[in-house]
C-alpha positions in Angstrom: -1.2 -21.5 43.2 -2.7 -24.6 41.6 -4.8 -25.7 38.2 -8.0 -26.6 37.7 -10.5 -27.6 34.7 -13.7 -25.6 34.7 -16.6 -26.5 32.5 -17.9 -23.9 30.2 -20.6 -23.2 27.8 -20.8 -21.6 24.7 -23.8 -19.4 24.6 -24.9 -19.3 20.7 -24.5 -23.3 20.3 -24.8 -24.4 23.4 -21.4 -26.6 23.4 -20.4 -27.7 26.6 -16.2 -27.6 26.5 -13.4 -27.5 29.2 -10.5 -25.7 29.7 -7.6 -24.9 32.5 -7.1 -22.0 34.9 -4.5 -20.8 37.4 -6.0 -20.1 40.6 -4.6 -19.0 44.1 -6.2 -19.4 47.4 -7.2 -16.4 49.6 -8.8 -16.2 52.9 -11.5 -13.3 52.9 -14.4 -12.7 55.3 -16.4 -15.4 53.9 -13.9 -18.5 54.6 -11.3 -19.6 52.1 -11.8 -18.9 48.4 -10.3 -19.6 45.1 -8.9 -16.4 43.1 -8.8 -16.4 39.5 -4.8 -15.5 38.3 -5.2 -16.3 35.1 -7.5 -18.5 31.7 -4.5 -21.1 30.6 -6.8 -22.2 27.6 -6.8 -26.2 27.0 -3.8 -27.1 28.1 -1.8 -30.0 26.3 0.5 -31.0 29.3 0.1 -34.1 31.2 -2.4 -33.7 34.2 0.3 -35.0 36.4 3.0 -32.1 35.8 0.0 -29.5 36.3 1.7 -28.7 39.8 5.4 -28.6 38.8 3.7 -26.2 36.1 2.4 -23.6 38.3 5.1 -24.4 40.7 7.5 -22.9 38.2 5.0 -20.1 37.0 4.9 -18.7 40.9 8.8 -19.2 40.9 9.2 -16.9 38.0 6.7 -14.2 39.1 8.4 -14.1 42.7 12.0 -13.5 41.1 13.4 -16.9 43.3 15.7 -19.5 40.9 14.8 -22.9 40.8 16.8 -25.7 42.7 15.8 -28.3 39.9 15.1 -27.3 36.1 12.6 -27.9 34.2 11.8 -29.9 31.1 12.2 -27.2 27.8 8.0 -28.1 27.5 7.3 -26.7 31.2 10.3 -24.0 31.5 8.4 -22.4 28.2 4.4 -22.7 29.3 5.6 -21.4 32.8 7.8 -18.3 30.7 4.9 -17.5 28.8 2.2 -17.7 31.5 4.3 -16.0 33.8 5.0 -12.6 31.5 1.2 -12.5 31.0 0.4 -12.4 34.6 3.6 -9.7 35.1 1.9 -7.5 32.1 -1.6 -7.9 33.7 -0.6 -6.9 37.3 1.9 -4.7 36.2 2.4 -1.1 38.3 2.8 2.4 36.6 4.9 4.3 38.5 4.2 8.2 39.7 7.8 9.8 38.0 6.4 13.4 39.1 8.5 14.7 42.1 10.9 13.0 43.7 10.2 9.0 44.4 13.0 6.7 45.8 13.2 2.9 46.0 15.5 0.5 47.5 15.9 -2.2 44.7 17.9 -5.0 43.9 19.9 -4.8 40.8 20.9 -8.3 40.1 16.8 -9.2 40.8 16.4 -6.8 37.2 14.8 -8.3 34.4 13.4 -7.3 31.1 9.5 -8.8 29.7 7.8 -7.7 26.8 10.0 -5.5 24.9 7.8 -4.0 22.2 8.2 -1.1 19.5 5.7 1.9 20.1 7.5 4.8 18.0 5.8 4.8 14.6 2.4 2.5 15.8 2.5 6.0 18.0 2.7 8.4 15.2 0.3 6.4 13.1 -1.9 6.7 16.7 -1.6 10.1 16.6 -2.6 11.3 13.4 -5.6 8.6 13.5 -7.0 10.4 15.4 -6.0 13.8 13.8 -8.3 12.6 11.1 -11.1 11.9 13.7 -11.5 7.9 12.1 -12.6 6.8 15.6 -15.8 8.8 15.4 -15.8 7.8 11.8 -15.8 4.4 12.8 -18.3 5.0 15.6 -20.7 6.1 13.2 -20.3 3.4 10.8 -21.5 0.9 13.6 -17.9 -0.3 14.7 -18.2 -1.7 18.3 -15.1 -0.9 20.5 -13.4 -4.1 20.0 -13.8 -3.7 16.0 -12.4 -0.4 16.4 -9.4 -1.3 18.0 -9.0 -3.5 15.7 -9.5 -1.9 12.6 -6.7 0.4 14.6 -4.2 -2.4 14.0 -4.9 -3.2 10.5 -4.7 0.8 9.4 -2.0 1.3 11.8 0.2 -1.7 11.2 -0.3 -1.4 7.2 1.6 1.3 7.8 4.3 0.6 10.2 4.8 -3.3 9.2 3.0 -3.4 5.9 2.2 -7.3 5.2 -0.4 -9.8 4.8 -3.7 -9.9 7.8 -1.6 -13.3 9.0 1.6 -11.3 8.7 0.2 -8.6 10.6 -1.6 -11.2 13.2 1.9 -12.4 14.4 3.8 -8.5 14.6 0.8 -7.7 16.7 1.0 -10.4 19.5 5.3 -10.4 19.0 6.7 -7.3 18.1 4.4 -4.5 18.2 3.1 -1.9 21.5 0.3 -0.5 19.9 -2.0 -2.4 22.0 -0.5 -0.8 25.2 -0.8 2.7 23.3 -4.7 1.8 22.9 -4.9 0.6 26.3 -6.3 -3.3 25.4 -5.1 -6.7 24.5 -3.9 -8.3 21.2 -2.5 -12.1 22.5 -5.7 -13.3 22.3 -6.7 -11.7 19.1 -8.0 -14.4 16.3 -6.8 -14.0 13.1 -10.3 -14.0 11.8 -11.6 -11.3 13.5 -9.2 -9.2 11.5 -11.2 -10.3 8.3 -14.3 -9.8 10.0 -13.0 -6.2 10.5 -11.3 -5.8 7.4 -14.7 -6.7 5.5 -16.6 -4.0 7.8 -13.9 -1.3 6.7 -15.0 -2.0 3.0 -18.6 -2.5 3.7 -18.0 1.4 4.7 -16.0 2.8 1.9 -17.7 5.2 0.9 -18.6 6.9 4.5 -15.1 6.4 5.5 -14.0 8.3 2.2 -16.6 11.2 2.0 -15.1 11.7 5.8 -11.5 11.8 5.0 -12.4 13.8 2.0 -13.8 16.4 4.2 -11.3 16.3 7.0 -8.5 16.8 5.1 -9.6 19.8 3.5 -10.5 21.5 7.1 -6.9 20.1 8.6 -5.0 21.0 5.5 -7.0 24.1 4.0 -7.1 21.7 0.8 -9.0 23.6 -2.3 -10.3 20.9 -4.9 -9.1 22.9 -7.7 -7.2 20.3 -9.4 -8.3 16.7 -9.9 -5.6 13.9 -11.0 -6.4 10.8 -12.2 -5.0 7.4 -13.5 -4.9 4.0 -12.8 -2.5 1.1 -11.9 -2.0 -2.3 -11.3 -1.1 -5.2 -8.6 -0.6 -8.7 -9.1 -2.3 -11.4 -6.9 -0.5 -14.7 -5.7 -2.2 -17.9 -6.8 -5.2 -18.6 -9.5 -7.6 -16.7 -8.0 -10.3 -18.3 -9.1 -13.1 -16.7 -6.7 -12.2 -13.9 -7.9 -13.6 -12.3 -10.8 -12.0 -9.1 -11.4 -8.4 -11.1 -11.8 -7.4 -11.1 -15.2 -4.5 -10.9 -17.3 -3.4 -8.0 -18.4 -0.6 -5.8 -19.1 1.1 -5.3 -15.6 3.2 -2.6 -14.8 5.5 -5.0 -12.8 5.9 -7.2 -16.1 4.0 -10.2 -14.2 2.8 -12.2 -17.1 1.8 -15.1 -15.6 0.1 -13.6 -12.5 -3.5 -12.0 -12.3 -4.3 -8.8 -12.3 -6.5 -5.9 -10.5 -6.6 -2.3 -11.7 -6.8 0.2 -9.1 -8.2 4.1 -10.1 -7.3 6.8 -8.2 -8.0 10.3 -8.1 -6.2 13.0 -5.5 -6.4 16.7 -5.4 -3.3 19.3 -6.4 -1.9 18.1 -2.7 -1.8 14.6 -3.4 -4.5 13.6 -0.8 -6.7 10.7 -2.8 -10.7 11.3 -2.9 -12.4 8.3 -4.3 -10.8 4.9 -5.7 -11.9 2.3 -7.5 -10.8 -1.4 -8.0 -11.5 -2.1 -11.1 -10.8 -6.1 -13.3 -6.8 -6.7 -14.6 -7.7 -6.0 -17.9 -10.0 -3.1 -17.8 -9.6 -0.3 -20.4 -8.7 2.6 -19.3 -10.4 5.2 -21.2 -13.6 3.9 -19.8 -13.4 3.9 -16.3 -12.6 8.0 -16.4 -16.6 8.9 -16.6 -17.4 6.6 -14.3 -15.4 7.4 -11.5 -15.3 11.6 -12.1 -19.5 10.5 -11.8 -19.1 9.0 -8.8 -17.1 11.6 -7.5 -19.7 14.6 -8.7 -22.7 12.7 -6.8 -20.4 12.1 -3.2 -19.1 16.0 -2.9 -22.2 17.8 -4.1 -20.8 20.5 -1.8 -17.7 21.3 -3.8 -19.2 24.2 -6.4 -16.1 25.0 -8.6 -15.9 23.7 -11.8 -12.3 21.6 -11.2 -9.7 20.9 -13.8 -9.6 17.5 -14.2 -5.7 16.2 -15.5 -5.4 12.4 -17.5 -2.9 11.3 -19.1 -2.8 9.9 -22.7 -3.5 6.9 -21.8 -7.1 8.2 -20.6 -7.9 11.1 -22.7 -9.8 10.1 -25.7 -12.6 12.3 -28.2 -15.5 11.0 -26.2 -13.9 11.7 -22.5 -12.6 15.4 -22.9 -16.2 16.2 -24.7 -18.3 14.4 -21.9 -16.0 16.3 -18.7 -16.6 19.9 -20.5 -20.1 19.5 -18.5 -18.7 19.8 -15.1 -15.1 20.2 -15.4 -12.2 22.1 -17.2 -9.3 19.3 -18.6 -5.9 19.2 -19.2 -4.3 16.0 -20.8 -1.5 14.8 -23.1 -2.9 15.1 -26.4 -3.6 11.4 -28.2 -4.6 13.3 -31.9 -1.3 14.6 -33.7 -0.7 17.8 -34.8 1.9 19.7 -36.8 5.3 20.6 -34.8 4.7 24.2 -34.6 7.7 26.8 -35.3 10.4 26.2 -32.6 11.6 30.1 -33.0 9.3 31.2 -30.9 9.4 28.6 -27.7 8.8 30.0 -24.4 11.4 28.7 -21.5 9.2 27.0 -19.0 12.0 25.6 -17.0 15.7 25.6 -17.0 17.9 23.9 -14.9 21.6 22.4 -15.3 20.2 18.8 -15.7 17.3 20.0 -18.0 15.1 22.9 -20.2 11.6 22.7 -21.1 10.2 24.8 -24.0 6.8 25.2 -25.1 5.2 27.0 -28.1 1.1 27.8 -27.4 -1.3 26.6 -30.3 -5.0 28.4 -30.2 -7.9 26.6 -31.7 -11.5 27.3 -31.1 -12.8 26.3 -28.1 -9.2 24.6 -26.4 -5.6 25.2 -26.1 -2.7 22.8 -27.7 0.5 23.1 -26.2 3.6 22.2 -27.8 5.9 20.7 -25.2 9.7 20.0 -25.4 12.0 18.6 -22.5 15.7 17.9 -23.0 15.7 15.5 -20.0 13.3 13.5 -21.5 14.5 13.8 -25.3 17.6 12.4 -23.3 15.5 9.3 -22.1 13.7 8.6 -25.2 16.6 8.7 -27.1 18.4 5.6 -24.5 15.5 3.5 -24.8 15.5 4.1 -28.9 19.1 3.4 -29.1 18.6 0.3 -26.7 15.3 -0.9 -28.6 17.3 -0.4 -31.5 19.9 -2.7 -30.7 18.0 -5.6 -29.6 15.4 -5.5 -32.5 18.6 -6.1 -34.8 20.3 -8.0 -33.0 17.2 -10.7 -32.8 17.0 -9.6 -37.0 20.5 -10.7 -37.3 20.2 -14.2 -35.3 17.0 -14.4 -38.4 18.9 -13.9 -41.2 22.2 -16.7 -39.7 18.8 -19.1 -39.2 18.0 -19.5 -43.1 22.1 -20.4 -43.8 21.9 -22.6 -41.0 21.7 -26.4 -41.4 18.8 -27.5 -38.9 16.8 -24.4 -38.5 13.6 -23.2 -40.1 13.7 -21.5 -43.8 10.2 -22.5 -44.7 9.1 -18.8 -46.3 5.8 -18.5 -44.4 7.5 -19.6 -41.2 10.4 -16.9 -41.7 7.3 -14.6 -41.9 5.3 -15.6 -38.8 8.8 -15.3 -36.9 9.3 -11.9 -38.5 6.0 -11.1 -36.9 6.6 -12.5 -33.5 9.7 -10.1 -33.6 7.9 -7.1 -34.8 5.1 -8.0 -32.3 7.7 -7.9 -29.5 9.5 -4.9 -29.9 6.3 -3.0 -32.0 7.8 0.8 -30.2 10.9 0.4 -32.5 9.8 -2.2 -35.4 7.5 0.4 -37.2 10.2 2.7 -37.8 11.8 -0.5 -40.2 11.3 -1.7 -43.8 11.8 -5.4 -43.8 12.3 -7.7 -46.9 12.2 -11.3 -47.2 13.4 -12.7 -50.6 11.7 -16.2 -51.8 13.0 -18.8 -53.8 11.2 -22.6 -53.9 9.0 -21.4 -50.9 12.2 -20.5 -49.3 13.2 -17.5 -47.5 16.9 -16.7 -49.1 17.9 -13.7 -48.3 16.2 -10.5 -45.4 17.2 -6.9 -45.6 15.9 -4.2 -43.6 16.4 -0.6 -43.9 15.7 1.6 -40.7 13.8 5.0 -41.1 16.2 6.9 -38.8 14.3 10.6 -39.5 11.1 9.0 -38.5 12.2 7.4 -35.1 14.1 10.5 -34.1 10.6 12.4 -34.5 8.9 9.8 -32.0 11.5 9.9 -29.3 12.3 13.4 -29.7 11.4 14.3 -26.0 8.4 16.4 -27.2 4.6 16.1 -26.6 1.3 18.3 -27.0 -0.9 19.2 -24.5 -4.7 19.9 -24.3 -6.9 22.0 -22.3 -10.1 23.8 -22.3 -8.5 26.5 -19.7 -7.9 29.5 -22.6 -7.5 31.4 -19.3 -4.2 30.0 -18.5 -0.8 30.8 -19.6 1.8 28.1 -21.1 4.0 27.6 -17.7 0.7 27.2 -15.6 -0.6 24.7 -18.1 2.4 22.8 -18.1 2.7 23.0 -14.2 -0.4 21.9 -13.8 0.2 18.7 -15.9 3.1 18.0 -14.1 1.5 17.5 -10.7 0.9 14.2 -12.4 4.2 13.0 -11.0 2.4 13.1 -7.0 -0.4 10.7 -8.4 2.5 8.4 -9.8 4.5 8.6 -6.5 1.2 7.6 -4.6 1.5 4.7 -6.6 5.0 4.1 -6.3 4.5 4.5 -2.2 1.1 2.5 -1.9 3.4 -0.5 -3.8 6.6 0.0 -2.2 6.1 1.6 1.3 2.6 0.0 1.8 3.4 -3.1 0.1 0.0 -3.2 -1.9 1.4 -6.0 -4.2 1.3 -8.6 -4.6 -2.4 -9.3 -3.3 -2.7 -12.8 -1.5 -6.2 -13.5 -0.9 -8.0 -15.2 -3.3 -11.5 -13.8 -2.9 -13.4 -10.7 -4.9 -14.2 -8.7 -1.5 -11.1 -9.7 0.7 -9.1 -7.9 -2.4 -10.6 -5.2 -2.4 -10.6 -4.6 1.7 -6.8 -5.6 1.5 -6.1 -2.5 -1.2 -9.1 -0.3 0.5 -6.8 -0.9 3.8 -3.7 0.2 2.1 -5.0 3.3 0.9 -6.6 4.1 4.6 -3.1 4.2 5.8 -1.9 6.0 3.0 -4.0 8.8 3.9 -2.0 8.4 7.4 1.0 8.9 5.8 0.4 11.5 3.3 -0.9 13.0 5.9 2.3 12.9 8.1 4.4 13.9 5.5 2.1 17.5 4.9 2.5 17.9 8.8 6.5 17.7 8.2 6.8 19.4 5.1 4.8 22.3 6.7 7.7 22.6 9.3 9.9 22.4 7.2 11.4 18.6 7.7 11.8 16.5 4.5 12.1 12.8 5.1 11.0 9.6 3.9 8.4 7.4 5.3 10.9 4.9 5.0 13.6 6.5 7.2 11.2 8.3 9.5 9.5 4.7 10.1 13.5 3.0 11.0 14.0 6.2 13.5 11.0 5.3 15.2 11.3 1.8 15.6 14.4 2.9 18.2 11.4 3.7 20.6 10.7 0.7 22.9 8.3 0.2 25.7 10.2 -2.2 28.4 7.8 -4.2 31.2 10.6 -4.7 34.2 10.4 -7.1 36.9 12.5 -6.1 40.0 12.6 -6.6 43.7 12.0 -3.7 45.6 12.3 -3.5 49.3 11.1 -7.4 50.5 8.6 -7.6 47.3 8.9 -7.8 43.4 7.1 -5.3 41.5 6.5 -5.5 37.7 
């Protein structure tokens, strides 16, 4: 074997550019000719050591041991060549029937050790949900595909950033071998090339999902759950303008935000999303995106309950969905706590009881909801909310007797504010006095409205709904399948690692959650195919079982030869 510089050129721009190759000689019927082994790329070495390069290179690939080592620059070109030219001639063995070898155990050694158990779950139900012919539709060559395999795929196995991803891909990961192709050589901006394809096609690529689901699953899109959340994106994002600041659910003040809307059926499978700027209202992205959702499944002839949250269900929204849709949502008007005599048990359990007590009006039911788990909860954060609001009251009051600090009236007031401001859930429940005397503040007294705040966090809520068809328990179960549309969320950030968001551009953020929610459907997915036989495991713990399945390249000398 020996190296030699070929001259090349690039067929769009016409650039005429070098690089190295390994090459053998091999005598056929035509005379003596040069075989290509394999593209070394532009090599940095010294043209002089080219030889005791491929010298060490044929070394390795034949098994022998060197009389003479190597510099640590050689030893790790000729490693790396070497295990590219073992994977590319390696031989698959026929295992059925008997097959015997004579081999030579010392000779045994290990290349290319990569993890193939959950890329080959991920594989499997990829193509359970038929994305491949998706893809093929959408005008994905073979090589995007593939691709758009290992960003879907290894969001959900090794959820990270596209460079991230670009590194488990070429190190770590097998999925490439599962695909049958090649992911050394794989650029990292192809996978933003591919990624921006994938968005360019969200709404094919949702409309099929949408429908394959409900064939594979039997799904019935009785039930329609919506809310939103947010993720936080590294840097200023500048480029970007849908990053704002906003309230974030991570309590990032001083990052960025996007607001993502999502809406899943009763089995927690999502059907349309939205990204949507960090400091978007929510009531108003409801119409929109229910819209949206009419006009893509025109095939879907129900009339669906749609189920909000507070949060989301204001006068103008619950009017405007009684055109296509039935409602249920936690009631943002108050109403009078009903008689408590005559509560229905919903639910009752050692840990907790829900009662409710049914309200008629004329066109919509009010439910009157109580829950001793979360009268329990309300009543921790009150006592704790409690506590720090006087404690910050007390530190106020030991300011104006204390010699350096500030006793100016109107700045006791604005500080007074900047309290009440803070801790607003609690401070409305207190009556506050500041005394002046020679524009001073001398003396604050509060008084706390204890009847008032035990009302607020009393555990109880009321619910509204157009269904006068349904009793109380199958309101209230209904509401509750909320909680699957909160643990999407709490998977897509945790499992998935949707925050925080590192690209800095308007359309790369919105492929990089678009991307996340594609393998979501993959692992929602997987979990329905366990839970349907009965196994009940986390993503997270199904994904570490999995990694203990390995795909080995050997190298060993068999007989008089080596064989990879």
């Amino acid at each position: 074997m020996f190296i030699r510089t070929v001259h090349k050129r690039n067929k769009s721009s016409s650039k005429l550019y070098k690089c190295q190759q390994l090459v053998e000689s091999i005598r056929t019927e035509k005379g003596v000719r040069q075989k290509l082994v394999l593209s070394l790329g532009v090599l940095a070495l010294p043209r002089k050591q080219w030889p005791r390069l491929s010298k060490r290179i044929e070394t390795i690939i034949k098994g022998q041991q060197s009389l003479f080592e190597e510099t640590t620059e050689i030893e790790e070109l000729a490693r790396k060549f070497a295990q590219r030219i073992i994977q590319k001639h390696a031989l698959v063995l026929d295992c059925d029937g008997e097959h015997f070898e004579t081999v030579d155990i010392q000779s045994l050694q290990n290349y290319r050790v990569r993890r193939i158990g959950a890329e080959r779950l991920g594989l499997d139900f990829f193509k359970k949900l038929h994305l491949h012919d998706c893809l093929k539709t959408c005008g994905l060559s073979k090589r995007q595909i593939e691709i758009a395999m290992l960003l879907i795929i290894g969001r959900l196995v090794h959820p990270g950033s596209e460079r991230h991803l670009h590194s488990w891909a070429q190190h770590l990961s097998g999925l490439d071998e599962l695909i049958n192709t090649n992911f050394d050589h794989l650029s990292l901006n192809s996978l933003y090339k591919v990624s921006d394809l994938l968005f360019e096609n969200k709404t094919a690529i949702e409309a099929h999902l949408r429908t394959r689901e409900n064939d594979l699953f039997s799904l019935t899109e009785t039930i329609i759950l919506y809310d939103l959340t947010n993720t936080y994106l590294e840097g200023g994002a500048a480029s970007n303008p849908k990053a704002k600041f906003g309230r974030s659910k991570e309590k990032r003040k001083d990052c960025r935000l996007l607001t993502l809307g999502l809406v899943i059926d009763s089995k927690g499978f999502p059907k349309i999303s939205q990204v949507f700027a960090g400091n978007q209202s929510e009531p108003e992205t409801l119409l929109n995106m229910i819209k949206t959702l009419h006009q893509q499944d025109t095939t879907n002839t129900t009339k669906p309950t749609v189920v909000i949250d507070a949060g989301i269900a204001t006068e103008e929204n619950l009017k405007a969905l009684k055109d296509h849709y039935h409602y249920i949502a936690v009631s943002r008007k108050k109403f009078e706590v009903p008689d408590t005599e005559n509560c229905i048990v919903l639910k009752e359990t050692k840990q907790n009881k829900v009662e409710a007590t049914r309200i008629c009006g004329d066109d919509e039911v009010v439910l009157y909801c109580k829950s001793n788990l979360k009268q329990k909860k309300e009543r921790s954060m009150q006592g704790r909310l409690q506590q720090n609001f006087e404690e910050q009251l007390s530190n106020l009051v030991k300011s104006i007797h204390k010699k350096g600090c500030t006793k100016r009236y109107d700045k006791v007031l604005e500080r007074l504010g900047r309290l009440k401001e803070k801790y607003k859930q609690i401070a409305r429940f207190y009556q506050i006095h500041v005394e002046e005397k020679d524009g001073f503040a001398s003396r604050i007294t509060w008084e706390y409205l204890k009847e008032q705040a035990d009302k607020r966090f009393s555990g109880a809520y009321f619910l509204r709904t157009d269904r006068t068809d349904l009793s109380e328990k199958t309101i209230w179960s209904i509401y509750i399948m909320l909680t699957q549309l909160e643990d999407a969320f709490r998977t897509l950030k945790t499992d998935l690692q949707l925050r925080p968001v590192f690209h800095q551009k308007e359309h790369r953020s919105d492929a990089h959650i678009f991307i996340t929610l594609l393998a979501y459907h993959l692992l929602h997915s997987i979990r329905c195919y366990l839970k349907q036989k009965d196994i009940n495991i986390s993503w997270r713990k199904l994904r570490e079982r999995m990694s203990t399945h390995l795909i080995i390249i050997l190298s060993v000398i068999m007989g008089f030869s080596v064989k990879h």
